[in-house]
KEDONU-537842 format. One line per field, with one value per residue (C-alpha): residue number from 1; residue in one letter; x, y, z. Coordinates in steps of 0.5 Angstrom, whole numbers, m for minus. Each point is the difference from the previous one (the first is absolute). Example, Ala and Ser with C-alpha at 12.3 -4.5 7.8 and 13.67 -1.06 7.14 Angstrom:
2
resi: (1	2) .
resn: (A	S) .
xx: (25	2) .
yy: (m9	7) .
zz: (16	m2) .
***
This chain:
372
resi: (1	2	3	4	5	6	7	8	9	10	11	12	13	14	15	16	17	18	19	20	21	22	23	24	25	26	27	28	29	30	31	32	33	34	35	36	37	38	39	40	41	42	43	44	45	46	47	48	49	50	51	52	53	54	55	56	57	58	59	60	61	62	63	64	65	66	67	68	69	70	71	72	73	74	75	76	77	78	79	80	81	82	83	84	85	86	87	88	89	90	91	92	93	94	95	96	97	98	99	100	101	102	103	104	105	106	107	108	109	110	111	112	113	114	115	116	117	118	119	120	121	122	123	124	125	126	127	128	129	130	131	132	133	134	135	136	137	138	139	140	141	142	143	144	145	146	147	148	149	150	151	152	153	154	155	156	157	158	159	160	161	162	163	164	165	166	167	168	169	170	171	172	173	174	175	176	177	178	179	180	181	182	183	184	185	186	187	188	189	190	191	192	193	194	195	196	197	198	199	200	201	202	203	204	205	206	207	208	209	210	211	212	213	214	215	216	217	218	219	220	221	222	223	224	225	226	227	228	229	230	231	232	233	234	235	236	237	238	239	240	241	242	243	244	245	246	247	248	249	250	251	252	253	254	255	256	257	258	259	260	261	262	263	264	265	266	267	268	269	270	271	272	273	274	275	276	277	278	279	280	281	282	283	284	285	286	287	288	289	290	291	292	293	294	295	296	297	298	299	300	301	302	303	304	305	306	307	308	309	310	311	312	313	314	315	316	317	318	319	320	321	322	323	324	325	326	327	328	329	330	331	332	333	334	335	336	337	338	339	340	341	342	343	344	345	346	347	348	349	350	351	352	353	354	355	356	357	358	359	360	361	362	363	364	365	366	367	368	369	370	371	372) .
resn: (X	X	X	X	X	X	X	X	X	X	X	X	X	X	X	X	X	X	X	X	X	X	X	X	X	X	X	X	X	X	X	X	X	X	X	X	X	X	X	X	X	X	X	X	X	X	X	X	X	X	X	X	X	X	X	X	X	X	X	X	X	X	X	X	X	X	X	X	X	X	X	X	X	X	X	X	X	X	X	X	X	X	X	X	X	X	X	X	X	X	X	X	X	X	X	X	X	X	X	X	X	X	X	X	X	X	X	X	X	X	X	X	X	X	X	X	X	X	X	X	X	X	X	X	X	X	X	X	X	X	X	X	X	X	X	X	X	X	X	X	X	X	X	X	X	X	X	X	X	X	X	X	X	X	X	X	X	X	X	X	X	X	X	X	X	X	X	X	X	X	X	X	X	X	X	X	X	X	X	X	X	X	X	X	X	X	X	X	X	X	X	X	X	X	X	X	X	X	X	X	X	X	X	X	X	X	X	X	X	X	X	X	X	X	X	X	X	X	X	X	X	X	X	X	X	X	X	X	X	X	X	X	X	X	X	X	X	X	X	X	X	X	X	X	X	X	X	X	X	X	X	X	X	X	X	X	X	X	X	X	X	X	X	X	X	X	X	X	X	X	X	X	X	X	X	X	X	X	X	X	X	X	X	X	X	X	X	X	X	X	X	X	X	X	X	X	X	X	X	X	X	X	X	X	X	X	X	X	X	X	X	X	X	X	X	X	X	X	X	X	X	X	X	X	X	X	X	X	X	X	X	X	X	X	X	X	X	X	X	X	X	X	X	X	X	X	X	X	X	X	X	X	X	X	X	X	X	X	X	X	X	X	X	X	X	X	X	X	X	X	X	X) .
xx: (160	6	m2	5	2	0	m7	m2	4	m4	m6	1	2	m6	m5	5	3	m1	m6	m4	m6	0	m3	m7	2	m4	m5	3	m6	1	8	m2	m7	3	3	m5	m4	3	m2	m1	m2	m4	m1	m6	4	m1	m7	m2	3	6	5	m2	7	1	m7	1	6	m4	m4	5	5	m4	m6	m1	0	m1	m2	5	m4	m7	m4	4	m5	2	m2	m6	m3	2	m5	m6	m5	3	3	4	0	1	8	m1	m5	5	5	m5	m2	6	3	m6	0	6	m1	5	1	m2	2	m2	4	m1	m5	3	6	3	1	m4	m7	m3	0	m7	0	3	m4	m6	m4	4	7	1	2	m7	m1	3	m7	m1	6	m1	m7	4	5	m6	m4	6	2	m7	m2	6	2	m8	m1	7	m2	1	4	6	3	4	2	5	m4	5	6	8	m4	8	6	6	2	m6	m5	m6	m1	m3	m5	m7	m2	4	m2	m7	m1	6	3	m7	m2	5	m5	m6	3	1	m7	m4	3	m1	m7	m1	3	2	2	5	8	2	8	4	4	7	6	9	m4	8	2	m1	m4	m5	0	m1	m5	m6	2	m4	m5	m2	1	m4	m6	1	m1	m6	m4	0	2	7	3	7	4	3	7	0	7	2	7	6	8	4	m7	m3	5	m2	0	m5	m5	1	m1	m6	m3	1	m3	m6	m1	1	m6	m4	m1	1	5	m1	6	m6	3	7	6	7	3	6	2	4	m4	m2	1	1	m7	m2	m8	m5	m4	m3	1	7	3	7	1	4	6	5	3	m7	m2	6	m3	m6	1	1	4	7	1	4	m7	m3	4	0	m8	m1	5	m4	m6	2	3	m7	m4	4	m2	m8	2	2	m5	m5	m5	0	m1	m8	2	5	m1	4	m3	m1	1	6	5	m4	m7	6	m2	8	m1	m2	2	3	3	m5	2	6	0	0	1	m4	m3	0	m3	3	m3	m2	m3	7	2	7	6	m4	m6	4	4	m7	m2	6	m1	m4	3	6) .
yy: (104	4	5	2	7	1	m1	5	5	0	m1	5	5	m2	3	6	3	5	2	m5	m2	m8	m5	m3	m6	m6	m1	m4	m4	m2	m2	m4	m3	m7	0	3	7	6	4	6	4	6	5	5	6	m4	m3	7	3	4	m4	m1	m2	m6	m2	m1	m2	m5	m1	m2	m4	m5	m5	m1	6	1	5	3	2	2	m8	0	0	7	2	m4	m1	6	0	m5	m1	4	m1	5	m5	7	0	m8	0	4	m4	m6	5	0	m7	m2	5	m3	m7	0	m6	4	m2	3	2	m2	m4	m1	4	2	7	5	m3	5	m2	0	m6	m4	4	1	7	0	m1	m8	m5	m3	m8	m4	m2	8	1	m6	3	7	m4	m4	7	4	m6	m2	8	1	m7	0	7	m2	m7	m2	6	m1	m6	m2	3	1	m3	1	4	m1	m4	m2	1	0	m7	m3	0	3	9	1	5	2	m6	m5	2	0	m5	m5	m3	m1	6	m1	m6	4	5	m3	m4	6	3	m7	0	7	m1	m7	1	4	m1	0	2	0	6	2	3	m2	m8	m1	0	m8	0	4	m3	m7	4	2	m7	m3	6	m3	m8	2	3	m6	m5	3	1	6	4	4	2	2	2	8	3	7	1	5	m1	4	1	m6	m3	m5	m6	m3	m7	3	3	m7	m4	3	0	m8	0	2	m3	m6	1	0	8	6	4	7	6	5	6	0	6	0	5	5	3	m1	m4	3	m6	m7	m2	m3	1	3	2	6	3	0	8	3	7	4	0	2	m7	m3	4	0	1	6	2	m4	m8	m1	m4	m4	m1	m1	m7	m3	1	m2	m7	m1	0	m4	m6	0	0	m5	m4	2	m2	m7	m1	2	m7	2	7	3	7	5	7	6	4	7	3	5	2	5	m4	m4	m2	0	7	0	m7	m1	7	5	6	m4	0	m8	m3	m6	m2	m1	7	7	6	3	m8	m1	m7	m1	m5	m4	0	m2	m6	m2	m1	m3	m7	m2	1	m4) .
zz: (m165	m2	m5	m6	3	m7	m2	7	m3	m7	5	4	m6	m4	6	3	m6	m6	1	m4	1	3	m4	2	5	m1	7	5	0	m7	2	5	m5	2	7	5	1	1	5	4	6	m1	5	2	m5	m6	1	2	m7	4	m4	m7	m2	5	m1	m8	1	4	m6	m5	4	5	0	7	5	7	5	4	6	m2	2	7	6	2	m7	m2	7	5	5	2	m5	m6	m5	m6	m7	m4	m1	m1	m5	m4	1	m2	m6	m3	1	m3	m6	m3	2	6	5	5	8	7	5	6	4	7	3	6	m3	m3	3	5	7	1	m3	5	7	2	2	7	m4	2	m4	m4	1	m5	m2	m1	m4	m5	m1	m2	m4	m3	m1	m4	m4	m2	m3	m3	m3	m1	m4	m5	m1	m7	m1	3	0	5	8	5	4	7	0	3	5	3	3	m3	4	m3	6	1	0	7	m4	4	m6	3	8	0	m5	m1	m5	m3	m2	m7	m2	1	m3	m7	2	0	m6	m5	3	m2	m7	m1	m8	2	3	6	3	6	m2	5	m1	1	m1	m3	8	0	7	m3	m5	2	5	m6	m3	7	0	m7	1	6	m5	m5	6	2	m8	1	m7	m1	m7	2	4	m1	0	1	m3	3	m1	0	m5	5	3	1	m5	m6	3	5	m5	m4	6	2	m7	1	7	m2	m6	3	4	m7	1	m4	1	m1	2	2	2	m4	0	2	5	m3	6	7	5	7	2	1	0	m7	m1	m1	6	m1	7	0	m1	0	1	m7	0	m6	m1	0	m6	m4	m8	2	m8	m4	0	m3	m6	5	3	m6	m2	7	0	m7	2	6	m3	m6	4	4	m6	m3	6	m1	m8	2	5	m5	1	8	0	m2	0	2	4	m1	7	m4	m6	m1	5	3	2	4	7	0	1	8	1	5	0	m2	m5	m4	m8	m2	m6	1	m7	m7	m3	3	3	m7	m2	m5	1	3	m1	5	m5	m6	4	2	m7	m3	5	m4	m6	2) .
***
């Protein structure tokens, strides 16, 4: 979607110039009232209180959130036997306070699960009856305190490779292909109201893609319940096509799932590399040219986001029957994961509000899609 240069300008001007006042936004969530829920990522800071600004932000603009780290079994479970439900609690408190859908994030991932989980006392690998146990104890605790409250789960998480086969995870080692059904049985048996998602990142590559669809006709072939299949969208200025984020909207539909675009931002600086995802374990050392904008985004900056948005929102529009909910993965600039990803200690730009809370062109560009 081409926006008139025009009306980017008048956009620009009426939220940068002057010193006036800007007026009161409408909530994004009422923009998007009749598309789907729009979401966000809330990290420890808001929760706890440290960041009044993006937590009201959070309150105004969206009706779904998620949490960025603070339901992850390093968080939530980090030793045997004990569990940390404080920080999650809040989270879940405040969801519910204003009428939020709330998501949990994540049940079964490779990362960000502590390594005793798959050892035993002598630092071996745990039998795969053992490590199902451990599976079945986690998710029946923390699916089983939150039942009826939080409504749906990304019940496992980046299962697969870019090339669509099978990540060679400690899950996958030591109890096969199977630990994905166990997972999303254990947790419809702790809360069997609730939803229930396979969530990955770069499924635009078609490999992939076709690899989550099989993941879930597997689940469907043998009863056992999956809502949706979730896209993070962590995207960039020039990837992936608009033909890919199209098709994959359709492949998963066409399953007779949900989509939901769970973790969505857009990259404004120079890739590191060549790689195109979202591992977290990937990290490139500063360099000037990786961190070109360390004060503020050129206006130039500013349109090509703003396009680029509203070409992918203008896509979620059109698909509005498909898509349930779309998730933006944070708040402001500064909330941004993008800050230390996959090059710790650059200045990103990679969603709607900047680091004071201010809208930017993005924001504006976002609302107009839907007004077209």
């Amino acid at each position: 979607m081409k926006i008139p240069q025009l009306f980017l300008v008048l956009i620009f001007f009426s939220f940068t110039g002057c010193n006036q006042e800007p007026a009161e936004e409408l909530p994004l969530k009422e923009v998007f009232e009749d598309y789907f829920l729009i979401g966000a990522a809330l990290d420890n800071r808001m929760v706890l209180g440290d960041d009044p600004k993006s937590l009201e932000l959070a309150e105004y603009h969206f009706n779904s959130i998620t949490p960025e780290n603070k339901l992850k079994w390093e968080r939530v479970h980090p030793e045997p036997g004990h569990f940390y439900f404080d920080a999650a609690d809040q989270f879940v408190n405040f969801g519910e306070a204003n009428n939020m859908f709330i998501v949990g994030h994540t049940l079964v991932w490779h990362n960000q699960t502590p390594d005793w989980v798959f050892l035993d006392d002598d630092g071996h690998p745990v039998s795969r009856e053992e490590l199902l146990e451990r599976m079945r104890n986690h998710i029946h605790m923390v699916v089983g305190r939150y039942k009826g409250r939080i409504h749906g789960w990304d019940v496992v998480n980046e299962a697969l490779n870019n090339d669509g086969t099978l990540r060679q995870s400690p899950w996958l080692e030591i109890i096969g292909e199977e630990y994905i059904a166990k997972a999303f049985q254990f947790a419809h048996e702790a809360d069997p109201e609730a939803e229930l998602y396979y969530n990955d990142y770069s499924l635009e590559i078609p490999e992939k893609r076709e690899g989550a669809v099989r993941i879930a006709e597997q689940l469907m072939e043998q009863g056992i319940p999956i809502t949706a299949i979730g896209t993070q969208g962590h995207y960039s200025l020039d990837w992936p096509s608009l033909d890919e984020i199209r098709n994959t909207i359709s492949d998963i539909s066409a399953l007779g799932l949900d989509v939901m675009i769970t973790e969505l931002d857009l990259d404004v600086l120079p890739s590191a590399t060549e790689y195109e995802g979202a591992d977290i374990n990937l990290q490139v050392e500063l360099q000037d040219e990786l961190n070109p904008y360390p004060d503020k985004l050129p206006e130039e900056m500013q349109h090509k986001l703003a396009e680029r948005y509203a070409d992918i929102f203008e896509i979620f529009a059109d698909n509005r029957d498909e898509i349930s909910r779309v998730t933006f993965w944070g708040v402001t600039d500064g909330d941004s994961w993008k800050n230390n990803w996959p090059v710790r200690g650059r200045t990103n730009y990679p969603l709607l509000f900047d680091r004071d809370g201010n809208p930017k062109l993005a924001f504006y560009a976002v609302v107009e899609t839907v007004k077209n």
